[in-house]
DSSP file (Angstrom, degrees, kcal/mol; ACC not computed):
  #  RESIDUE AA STRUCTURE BP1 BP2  ACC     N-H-->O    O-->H-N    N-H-->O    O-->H-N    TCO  KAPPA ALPHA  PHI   PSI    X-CA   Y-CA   Z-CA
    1    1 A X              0   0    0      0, 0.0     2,-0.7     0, 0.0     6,-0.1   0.000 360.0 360.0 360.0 156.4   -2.4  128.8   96.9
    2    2 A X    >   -     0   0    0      3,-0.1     3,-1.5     4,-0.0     5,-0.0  -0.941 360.0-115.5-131.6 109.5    0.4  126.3   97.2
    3    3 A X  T 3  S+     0   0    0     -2,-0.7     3,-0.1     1,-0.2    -1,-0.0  -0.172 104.4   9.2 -19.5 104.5    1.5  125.8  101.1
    4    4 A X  T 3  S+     0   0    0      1,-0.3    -1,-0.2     0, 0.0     2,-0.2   0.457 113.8 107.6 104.2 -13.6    5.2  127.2  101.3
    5    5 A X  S <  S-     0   0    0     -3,-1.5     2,-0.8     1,-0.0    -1,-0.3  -0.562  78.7 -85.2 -94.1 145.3    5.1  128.8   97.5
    6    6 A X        -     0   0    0     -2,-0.2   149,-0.1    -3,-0.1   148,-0.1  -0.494  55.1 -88.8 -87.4 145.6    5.0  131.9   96.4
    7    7 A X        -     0   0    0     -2,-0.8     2,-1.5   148,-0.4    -1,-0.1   0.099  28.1-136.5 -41.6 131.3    1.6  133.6   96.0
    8    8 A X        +     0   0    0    147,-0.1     2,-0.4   145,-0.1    -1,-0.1  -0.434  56.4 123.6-104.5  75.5   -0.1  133.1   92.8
    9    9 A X  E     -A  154   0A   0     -2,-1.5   145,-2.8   145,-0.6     2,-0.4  -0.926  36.7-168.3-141.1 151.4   -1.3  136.7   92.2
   10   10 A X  E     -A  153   0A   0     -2,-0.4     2,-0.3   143,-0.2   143,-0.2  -0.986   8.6-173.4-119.8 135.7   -1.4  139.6   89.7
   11   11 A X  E     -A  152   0A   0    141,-1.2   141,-1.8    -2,-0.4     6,-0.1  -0.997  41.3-106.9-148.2 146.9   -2.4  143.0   89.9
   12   12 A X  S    S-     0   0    0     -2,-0.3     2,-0.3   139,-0.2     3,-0.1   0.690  94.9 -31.4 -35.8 -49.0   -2.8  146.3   87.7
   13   13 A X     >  -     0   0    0      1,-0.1     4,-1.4   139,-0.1   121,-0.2  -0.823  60.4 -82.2-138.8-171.5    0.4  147.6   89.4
   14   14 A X  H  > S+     0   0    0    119,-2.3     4,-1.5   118,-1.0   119,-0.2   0.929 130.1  42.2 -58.5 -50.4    2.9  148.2   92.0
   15   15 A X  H >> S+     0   0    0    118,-1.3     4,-1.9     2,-0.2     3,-0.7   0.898 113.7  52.0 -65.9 -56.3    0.7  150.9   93.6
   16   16 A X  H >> S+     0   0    0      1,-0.3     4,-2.2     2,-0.3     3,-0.9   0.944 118.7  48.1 -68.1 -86.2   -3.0  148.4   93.1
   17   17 A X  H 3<>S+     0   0    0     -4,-1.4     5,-1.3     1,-0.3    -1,-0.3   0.545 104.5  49.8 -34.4 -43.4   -0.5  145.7   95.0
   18   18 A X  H X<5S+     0   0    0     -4,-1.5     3,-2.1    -3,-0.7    98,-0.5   0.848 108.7  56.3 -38.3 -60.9    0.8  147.6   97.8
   19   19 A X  H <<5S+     0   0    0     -4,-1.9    97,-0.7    -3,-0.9    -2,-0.2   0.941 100.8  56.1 -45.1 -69.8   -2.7  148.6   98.6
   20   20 A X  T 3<5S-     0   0    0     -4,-2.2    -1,-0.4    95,-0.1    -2,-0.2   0.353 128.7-100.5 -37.8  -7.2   -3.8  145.0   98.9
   21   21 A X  T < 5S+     0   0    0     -3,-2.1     2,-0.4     1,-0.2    -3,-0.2   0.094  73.8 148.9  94.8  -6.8   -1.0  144.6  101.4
   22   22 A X      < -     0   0    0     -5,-1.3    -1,-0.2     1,-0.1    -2,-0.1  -0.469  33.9-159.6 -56.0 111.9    1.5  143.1   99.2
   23   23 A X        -     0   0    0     -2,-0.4     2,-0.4     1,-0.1   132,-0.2   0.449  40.2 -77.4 -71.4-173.2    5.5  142.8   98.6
   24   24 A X        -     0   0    0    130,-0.2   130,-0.2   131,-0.1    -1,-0.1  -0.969  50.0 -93.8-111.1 135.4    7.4  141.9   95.8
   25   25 A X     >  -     0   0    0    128,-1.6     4,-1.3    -2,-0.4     8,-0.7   0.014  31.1-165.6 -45.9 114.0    7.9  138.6   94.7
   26   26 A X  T  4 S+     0   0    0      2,-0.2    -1,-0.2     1,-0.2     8,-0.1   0.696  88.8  43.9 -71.4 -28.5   11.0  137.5   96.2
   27   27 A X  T  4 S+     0   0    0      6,-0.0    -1,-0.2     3,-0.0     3,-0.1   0.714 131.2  19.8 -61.4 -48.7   11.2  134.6   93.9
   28   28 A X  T  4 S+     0   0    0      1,-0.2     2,-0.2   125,-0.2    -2,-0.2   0.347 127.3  56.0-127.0 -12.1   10.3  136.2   90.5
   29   29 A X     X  +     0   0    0     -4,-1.3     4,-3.0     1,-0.1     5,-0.5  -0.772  64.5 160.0-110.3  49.9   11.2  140.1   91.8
   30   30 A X  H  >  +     0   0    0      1,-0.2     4,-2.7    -2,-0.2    -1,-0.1   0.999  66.8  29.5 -65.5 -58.7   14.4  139.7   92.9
   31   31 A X  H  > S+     0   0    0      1,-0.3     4,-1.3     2,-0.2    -1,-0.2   0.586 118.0  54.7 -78.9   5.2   15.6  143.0   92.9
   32   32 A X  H  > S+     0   0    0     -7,-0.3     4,-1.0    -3,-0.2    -1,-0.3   0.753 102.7  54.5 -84.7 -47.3   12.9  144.4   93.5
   33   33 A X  H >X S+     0   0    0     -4,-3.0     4,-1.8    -8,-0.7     3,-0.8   0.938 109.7  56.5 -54.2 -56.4   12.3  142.2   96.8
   34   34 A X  H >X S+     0   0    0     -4,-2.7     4,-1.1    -5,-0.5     3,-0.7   0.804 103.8  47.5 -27.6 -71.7   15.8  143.5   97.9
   35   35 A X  H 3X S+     0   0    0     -4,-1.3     4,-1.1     1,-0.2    -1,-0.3   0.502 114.4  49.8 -54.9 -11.8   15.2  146.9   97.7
   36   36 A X  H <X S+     0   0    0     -4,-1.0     4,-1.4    -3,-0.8    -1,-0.2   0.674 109.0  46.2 -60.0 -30.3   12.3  146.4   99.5
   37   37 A X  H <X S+     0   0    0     -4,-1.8     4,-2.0    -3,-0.7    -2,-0.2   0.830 111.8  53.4 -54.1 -54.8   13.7  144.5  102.1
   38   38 A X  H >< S+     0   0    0     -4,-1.1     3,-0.7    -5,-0.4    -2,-0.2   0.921 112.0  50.5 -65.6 -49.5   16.5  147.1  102.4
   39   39 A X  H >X S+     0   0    0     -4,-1.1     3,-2.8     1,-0.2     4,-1.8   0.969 112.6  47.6 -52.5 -48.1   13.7  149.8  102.7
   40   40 A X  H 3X S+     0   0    0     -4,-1.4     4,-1.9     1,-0.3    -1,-0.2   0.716 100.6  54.5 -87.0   2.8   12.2  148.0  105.0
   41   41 A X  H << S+     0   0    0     -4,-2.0    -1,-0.3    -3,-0.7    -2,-0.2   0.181 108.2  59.8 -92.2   2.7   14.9  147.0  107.5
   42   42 A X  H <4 S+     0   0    0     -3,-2.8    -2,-0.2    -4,-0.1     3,-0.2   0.545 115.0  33.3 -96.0 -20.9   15.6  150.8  107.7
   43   43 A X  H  < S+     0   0    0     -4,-1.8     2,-0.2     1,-0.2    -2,-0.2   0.783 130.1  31.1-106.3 -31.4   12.0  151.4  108.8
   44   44 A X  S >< S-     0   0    0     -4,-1.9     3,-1.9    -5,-0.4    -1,-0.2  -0.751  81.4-166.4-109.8  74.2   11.3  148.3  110.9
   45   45 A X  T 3  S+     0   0    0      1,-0.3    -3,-0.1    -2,-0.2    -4,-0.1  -0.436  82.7  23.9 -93.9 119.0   15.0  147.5  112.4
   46   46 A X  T 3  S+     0   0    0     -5,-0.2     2,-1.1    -2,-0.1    -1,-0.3  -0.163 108.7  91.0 111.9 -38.9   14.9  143.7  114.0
   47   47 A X    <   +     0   0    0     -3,-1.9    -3,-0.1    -7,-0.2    -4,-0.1  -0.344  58.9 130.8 -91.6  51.0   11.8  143.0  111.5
   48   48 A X     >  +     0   0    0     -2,-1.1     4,-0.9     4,-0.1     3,-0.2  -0.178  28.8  55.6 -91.6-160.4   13.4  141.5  108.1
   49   49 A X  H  > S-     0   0    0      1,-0.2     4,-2.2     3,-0.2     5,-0.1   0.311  93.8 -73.4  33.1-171.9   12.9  138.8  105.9
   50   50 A X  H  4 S+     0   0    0      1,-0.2     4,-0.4     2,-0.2    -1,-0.2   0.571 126.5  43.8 -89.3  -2.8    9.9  137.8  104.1
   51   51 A X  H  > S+     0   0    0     -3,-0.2     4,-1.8     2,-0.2    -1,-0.2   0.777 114.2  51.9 -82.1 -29.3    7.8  136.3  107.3
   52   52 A X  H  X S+     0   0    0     -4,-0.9     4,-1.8     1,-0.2    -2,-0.2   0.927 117.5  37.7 -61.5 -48.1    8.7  139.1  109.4
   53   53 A X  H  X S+     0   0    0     -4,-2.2     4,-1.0     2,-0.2    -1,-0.2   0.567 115.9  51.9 -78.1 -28.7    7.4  141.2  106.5
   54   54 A X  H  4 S+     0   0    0     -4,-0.4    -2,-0.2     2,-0.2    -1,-0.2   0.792 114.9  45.1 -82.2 -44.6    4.4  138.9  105.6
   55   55 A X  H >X S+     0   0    0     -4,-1.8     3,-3.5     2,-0.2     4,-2.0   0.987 107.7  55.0 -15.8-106.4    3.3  138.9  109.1
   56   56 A X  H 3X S+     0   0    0     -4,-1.8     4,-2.5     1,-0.4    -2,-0.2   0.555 115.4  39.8  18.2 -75.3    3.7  142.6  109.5
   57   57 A X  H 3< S+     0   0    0     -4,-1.0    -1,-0.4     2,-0.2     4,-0.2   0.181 109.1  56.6 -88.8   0.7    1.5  143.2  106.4
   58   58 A X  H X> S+     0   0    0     -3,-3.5     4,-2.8     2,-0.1     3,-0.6   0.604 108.1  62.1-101.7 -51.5   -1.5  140.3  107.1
   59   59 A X  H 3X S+     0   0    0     -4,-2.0     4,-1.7     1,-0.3     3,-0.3   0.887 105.6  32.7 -15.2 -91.5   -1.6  142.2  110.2
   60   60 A X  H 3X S+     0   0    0     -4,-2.5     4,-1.2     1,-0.3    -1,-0.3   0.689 113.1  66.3 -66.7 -16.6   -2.6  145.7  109.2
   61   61 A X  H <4 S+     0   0    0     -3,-0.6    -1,-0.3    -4,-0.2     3,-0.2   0.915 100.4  48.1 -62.0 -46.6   -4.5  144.2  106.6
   62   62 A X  H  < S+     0   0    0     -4,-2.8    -2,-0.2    -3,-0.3    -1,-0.2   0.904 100.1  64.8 -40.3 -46.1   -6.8  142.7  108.9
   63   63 A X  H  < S-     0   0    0     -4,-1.7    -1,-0.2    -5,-0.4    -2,-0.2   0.946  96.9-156.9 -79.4 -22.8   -7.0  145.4  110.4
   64   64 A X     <  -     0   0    0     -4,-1.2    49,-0.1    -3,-0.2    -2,-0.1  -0.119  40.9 -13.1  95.5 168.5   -8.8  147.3  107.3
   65   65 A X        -     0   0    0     47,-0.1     2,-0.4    -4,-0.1    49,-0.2   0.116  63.5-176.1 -51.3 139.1   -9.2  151.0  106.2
   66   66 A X  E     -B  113   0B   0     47,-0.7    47,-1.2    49,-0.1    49,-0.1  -0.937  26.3 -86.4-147.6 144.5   -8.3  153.6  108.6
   67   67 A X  E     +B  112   0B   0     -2,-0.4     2,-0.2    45,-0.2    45,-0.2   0.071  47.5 156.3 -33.4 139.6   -8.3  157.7  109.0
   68   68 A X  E     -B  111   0B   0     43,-1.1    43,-2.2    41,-0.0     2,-0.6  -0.878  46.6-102.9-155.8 152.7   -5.5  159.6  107.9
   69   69 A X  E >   -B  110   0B   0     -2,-0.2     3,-1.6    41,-0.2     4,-0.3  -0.765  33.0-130.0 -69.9 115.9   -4.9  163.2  106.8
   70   70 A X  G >  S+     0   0    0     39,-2.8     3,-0.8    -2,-0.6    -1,-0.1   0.705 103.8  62.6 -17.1 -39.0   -4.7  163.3  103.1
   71   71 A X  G 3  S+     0   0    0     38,-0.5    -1,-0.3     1,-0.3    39,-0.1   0.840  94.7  58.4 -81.6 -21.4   -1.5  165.2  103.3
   72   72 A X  G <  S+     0   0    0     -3,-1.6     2,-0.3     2,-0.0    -1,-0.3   0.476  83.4 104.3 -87.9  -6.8    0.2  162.6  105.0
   73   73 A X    <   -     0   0    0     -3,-0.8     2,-0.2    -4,-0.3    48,-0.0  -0.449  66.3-131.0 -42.9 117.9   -0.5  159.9  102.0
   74   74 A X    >   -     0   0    0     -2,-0.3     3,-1.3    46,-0.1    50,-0.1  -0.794  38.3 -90.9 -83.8 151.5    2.6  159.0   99.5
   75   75 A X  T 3  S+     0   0    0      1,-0.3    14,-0.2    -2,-0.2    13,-0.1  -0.367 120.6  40.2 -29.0 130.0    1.9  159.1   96.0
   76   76 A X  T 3  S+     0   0    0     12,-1.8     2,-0.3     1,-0.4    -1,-0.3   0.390  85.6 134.1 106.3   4.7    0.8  155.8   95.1
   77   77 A X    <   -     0   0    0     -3,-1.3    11,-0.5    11,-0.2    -1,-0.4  -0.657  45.2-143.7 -59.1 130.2   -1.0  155.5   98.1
   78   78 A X  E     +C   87   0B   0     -2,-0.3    36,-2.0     9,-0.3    37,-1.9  -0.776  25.7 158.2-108.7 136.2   -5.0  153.9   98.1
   79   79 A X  E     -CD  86 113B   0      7,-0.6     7,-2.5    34,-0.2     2,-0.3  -0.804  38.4-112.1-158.0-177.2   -7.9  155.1  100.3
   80   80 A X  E     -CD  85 112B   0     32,-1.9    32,-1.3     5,-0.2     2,-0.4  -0.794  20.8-170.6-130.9 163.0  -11.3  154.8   99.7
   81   81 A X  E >  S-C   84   0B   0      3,-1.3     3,-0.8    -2,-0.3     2,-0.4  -0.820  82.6 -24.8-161.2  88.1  -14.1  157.7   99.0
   82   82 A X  T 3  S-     0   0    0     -2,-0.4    -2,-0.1     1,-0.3     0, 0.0  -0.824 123.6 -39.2 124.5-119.5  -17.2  156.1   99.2
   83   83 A X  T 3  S+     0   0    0     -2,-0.4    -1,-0.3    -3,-0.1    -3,-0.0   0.547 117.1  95.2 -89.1 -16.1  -17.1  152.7   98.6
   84   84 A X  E <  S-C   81   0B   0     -3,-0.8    -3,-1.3     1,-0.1     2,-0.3  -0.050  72.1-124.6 -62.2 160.1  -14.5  153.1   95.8
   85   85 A X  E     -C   80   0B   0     11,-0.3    11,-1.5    -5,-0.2     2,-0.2  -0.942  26.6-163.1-115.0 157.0  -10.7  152.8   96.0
   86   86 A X  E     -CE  79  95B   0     -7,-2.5     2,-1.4    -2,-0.3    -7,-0.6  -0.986  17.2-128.4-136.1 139.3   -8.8  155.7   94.8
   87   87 A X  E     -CE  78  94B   0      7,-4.8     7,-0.7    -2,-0.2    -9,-0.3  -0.522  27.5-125.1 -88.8  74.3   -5.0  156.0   93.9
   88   88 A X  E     + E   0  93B   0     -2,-1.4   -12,-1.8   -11,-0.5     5,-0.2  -0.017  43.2 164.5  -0.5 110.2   -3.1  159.0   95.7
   89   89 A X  E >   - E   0  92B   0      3,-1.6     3,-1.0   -14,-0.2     2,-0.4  -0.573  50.9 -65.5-144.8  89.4   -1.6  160.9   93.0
   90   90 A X  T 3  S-     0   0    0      1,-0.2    -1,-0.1    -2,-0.2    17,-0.1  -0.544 120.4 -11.3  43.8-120.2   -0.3  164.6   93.4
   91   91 A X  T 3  S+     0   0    0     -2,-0.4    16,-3.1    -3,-0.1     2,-0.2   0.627 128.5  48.7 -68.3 -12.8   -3.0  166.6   94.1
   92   92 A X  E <   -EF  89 106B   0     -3,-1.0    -3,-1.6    14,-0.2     2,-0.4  -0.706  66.0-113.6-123.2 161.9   -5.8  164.0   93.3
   93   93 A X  E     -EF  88 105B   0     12,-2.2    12,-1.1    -5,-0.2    -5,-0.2  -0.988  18.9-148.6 -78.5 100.0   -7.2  161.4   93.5
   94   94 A X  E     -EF  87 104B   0     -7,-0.7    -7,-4.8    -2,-0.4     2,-0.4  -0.715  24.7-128.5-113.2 139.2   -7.8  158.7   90.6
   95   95 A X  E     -E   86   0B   0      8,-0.6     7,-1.5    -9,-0.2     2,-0.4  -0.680  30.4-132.6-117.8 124.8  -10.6  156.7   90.9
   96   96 A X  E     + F   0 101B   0    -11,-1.5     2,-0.4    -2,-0.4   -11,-0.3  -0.468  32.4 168.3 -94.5 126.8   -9.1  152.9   90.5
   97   97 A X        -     0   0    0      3,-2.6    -1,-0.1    -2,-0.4     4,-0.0  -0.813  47.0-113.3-109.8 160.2  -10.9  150.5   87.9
   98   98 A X  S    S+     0   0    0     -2,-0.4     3,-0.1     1,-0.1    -2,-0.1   0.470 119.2  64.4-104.1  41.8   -9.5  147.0   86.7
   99   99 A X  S    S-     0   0    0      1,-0.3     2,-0.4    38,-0.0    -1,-0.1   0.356 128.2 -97.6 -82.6 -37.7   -9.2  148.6   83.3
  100  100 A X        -     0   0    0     37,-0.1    -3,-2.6    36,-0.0    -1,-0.3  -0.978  68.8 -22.1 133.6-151.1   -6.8  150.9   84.9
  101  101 A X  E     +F   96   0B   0     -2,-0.4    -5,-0.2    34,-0.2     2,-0.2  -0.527  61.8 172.4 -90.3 157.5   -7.4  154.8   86.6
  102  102 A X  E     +     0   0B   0     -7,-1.5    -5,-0.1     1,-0.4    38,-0.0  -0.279  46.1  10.6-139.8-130.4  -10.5  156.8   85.3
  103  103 A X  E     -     0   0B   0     -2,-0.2    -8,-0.6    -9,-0.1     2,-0.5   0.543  66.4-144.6 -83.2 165.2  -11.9  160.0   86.4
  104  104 A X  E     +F   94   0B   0    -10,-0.2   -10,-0.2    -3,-0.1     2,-0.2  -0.842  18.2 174.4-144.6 125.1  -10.0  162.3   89.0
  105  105 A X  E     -F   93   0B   0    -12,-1.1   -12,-2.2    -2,-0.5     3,-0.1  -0.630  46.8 -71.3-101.5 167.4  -11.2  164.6   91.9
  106  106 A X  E     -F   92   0B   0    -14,-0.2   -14,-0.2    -2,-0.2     2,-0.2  -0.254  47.5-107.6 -33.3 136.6   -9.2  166.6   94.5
  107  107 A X        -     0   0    0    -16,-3.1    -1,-0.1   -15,-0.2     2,-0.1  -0.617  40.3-143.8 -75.9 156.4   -7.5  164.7   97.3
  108  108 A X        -     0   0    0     -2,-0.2     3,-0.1     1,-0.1   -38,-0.0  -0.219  23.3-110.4 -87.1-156.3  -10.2  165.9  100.2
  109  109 A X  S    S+     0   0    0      1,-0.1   -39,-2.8    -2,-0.1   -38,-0.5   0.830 104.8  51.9-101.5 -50.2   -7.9  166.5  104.0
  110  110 A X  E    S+B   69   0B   0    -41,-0.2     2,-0.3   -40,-0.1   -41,-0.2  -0.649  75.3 143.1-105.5 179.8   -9.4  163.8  105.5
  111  111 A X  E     -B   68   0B   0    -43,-2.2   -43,-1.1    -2,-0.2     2,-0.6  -0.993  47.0 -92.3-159.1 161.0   -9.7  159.9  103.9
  112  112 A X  E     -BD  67  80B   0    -32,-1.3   -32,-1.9    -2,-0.3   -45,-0.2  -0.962  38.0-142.8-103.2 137.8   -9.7  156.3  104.6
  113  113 A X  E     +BD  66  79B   0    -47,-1.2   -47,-0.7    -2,-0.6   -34,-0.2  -0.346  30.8 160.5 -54.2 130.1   -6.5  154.7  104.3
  114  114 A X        +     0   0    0    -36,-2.0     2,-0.7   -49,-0.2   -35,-0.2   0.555  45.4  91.5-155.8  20.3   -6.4  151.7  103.0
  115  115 A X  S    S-     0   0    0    -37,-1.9   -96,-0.2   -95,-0.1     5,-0.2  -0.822  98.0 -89.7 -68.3 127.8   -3.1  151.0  101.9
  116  116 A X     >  -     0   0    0    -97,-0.7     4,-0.9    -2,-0.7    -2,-0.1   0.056  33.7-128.1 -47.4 155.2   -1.1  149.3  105.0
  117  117 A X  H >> S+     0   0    0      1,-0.2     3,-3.4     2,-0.2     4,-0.7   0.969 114.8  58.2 -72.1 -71.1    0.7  152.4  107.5
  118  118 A X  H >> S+     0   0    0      1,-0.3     4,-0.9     2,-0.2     3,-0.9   0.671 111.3  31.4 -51.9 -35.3    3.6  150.2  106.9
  119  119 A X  H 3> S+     0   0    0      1,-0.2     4,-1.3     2,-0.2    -1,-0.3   0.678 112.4  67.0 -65.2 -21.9    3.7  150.3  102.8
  120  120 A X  H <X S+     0   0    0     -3,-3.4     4,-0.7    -4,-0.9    -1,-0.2   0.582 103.6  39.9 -90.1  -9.4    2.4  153.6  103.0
  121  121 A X  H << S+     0   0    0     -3,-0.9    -1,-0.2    -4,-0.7    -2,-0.2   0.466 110.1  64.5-103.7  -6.7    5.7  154.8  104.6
  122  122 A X  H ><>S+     0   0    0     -4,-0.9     5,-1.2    -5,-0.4     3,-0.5   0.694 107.2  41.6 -63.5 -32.9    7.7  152.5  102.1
  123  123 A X  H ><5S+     0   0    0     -4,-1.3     2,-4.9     1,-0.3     3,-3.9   0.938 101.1  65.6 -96.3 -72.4    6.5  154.4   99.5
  124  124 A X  T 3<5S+     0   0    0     -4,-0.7    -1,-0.3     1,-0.3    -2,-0.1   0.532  93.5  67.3 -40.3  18.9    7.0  157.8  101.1
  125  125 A X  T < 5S-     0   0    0     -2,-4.9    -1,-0.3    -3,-0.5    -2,-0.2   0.295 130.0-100.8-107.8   6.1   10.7  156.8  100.9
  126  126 A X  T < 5 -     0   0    0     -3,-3.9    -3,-0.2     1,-0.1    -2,-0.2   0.698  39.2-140.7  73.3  27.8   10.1  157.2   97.2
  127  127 A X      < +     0   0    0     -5,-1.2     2,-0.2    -4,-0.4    -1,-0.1   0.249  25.5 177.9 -35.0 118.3    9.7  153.4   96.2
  128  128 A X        +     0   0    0    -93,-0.1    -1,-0.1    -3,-0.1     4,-0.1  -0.539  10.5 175.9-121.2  80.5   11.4  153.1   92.8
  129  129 A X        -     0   0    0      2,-0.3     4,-0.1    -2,-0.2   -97,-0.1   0.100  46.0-113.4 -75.6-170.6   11.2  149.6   91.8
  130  130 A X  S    S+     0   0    0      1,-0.2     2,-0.6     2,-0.1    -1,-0.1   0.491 113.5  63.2 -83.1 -17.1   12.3  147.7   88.5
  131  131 A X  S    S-     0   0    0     18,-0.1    -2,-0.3     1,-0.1    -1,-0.2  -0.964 106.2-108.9-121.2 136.2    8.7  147.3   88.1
  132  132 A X        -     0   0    0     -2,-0.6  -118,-1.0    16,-0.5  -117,-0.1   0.344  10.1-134.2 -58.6 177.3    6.8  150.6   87.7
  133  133 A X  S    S+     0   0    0   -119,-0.2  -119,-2.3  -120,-0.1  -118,-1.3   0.951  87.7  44.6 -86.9 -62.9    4.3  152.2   90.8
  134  134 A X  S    S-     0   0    0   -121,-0.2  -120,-0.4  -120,-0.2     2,-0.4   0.445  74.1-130.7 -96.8-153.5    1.5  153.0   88.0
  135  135 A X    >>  -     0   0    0     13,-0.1     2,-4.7  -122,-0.1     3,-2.8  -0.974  42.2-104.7-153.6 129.3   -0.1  151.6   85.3
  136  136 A X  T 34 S+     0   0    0     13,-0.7    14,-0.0    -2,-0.4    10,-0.0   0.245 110.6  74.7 -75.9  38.9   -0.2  153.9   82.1
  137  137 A X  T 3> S+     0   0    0     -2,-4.7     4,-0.6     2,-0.1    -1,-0.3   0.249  87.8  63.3-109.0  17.3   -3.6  154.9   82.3
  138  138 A X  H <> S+     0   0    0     -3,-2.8     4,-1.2     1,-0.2     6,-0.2   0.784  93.1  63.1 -82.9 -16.6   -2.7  157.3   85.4
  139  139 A X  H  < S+     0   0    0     -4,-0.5    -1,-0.2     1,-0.2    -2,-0.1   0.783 106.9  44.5 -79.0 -16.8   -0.5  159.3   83.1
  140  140 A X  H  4 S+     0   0    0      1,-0.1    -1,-0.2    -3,-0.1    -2,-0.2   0.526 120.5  38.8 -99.8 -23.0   -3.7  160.0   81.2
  141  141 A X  H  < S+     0   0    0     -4,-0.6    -2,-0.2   -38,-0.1    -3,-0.1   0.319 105.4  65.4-128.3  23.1   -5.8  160.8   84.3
  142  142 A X     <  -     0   0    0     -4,-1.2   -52,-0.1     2,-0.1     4,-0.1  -0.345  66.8-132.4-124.0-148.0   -3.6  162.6   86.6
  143  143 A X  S    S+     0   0    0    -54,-0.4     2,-0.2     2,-0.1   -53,-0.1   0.057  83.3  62.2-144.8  22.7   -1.6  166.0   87.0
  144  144 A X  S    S-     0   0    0     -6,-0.2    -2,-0.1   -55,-0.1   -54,-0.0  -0.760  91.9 -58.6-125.1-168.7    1.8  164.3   88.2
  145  145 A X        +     0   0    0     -2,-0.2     2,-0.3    -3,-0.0    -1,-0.1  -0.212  58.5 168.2 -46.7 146.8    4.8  161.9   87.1
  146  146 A X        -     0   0    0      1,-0.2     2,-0.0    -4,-0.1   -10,-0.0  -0.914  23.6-132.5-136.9-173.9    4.0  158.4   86.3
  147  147 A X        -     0   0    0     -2,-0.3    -1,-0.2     2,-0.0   -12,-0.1   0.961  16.9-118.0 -83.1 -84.5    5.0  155.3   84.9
  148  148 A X        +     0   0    0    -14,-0.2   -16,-0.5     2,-0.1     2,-0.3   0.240  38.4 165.0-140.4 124.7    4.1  152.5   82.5
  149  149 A X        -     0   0    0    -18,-0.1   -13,-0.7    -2,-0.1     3,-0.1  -0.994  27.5-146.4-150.7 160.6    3.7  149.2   84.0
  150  150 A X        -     0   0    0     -2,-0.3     2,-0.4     1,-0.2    -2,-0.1   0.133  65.4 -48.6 -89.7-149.2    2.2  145.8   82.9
  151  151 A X  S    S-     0   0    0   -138,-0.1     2,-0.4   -16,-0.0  -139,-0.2  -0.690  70.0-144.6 -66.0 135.4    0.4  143.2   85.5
  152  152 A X  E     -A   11   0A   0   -141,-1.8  -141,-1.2    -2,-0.4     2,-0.7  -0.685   2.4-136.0-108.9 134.1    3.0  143.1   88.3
  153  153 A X  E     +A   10   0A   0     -2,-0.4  -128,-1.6  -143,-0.2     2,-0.3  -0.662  30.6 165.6-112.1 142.2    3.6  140.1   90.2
  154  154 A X  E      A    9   0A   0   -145,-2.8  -145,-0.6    -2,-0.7  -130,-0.2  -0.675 360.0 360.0-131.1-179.4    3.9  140.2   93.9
  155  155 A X              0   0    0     -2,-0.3  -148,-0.4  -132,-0.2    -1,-0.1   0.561 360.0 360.0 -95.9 360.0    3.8  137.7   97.0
């Protein structure tokens, strides 16, 4: 990683990224860092730009999976059910490979989180970027909307 640069990473999606604690590439994402920024100066007021926000999110990543009621999850949401991570998706869960989603149970009531609280209430705002939440093998293993997306590049 290049001191002062933007982070040189890719991931299966928006959703796969977000989980990992991650933004959108302010550099290579422009409008997609905007509206994220915009979300997120409505939810954290005083906290903007992209250290406030980088901060913010190395935080709660540190701090590492944590309890939540299922029902309280956004779509696009990651928690983990066993040692696996699993993708929040309507009623279910999809069980996250780096192939893309495979099998799907019930979400259970309770879970570990382990997408960050703070992305995890970005997304309950309905996150609609320019680059899609899912990756199109959810549309094949889930029972709600998705999306189509390639490797997504994030900060």
């Amino acid at each position: 990683m290049q001191p002062g640069k933007y982070t040189e990473l890719f991931f299966l999606d928006e959703a796969t990224a977000f989980a990992a604690g991650h933004r959108p590439c302010a550099l290579c994402r422009r409008e997609d860092y905007v509206r994220f920024g915009e979300l997120w100066a409505e939810l954290h007021p005083g906290a903007a730009g992209a250290d406030a926000i980088d901060a913010r999110l190395h935080q709660e990543r540190l701090s590492g999976p944590y309890d939540a009621a299922s029902h309280q999850l956004a779509d696009g949401s990651f928690v983990l059910e066993g040692d696996e991570p699993w993708l929040v998706l309507g009623e279910s869960l999809l069980r996250w490979t780096p192939a893309g989603y495979a099998e799907r149970q019930p979400r259970p009531a309770q879970t570990r989180a382990i997408t960050p609280p703070s992305l995890v209430h970005v997304l309950r705002r309905r996150w609609d970027g320019v680059v899609p939440l899912f990756h199109p093998s959810a549309a094949a293993s889930a029972d709600g909307p998705t999306s189509v997306a390639n490797q997504v590049p994030m900060a």
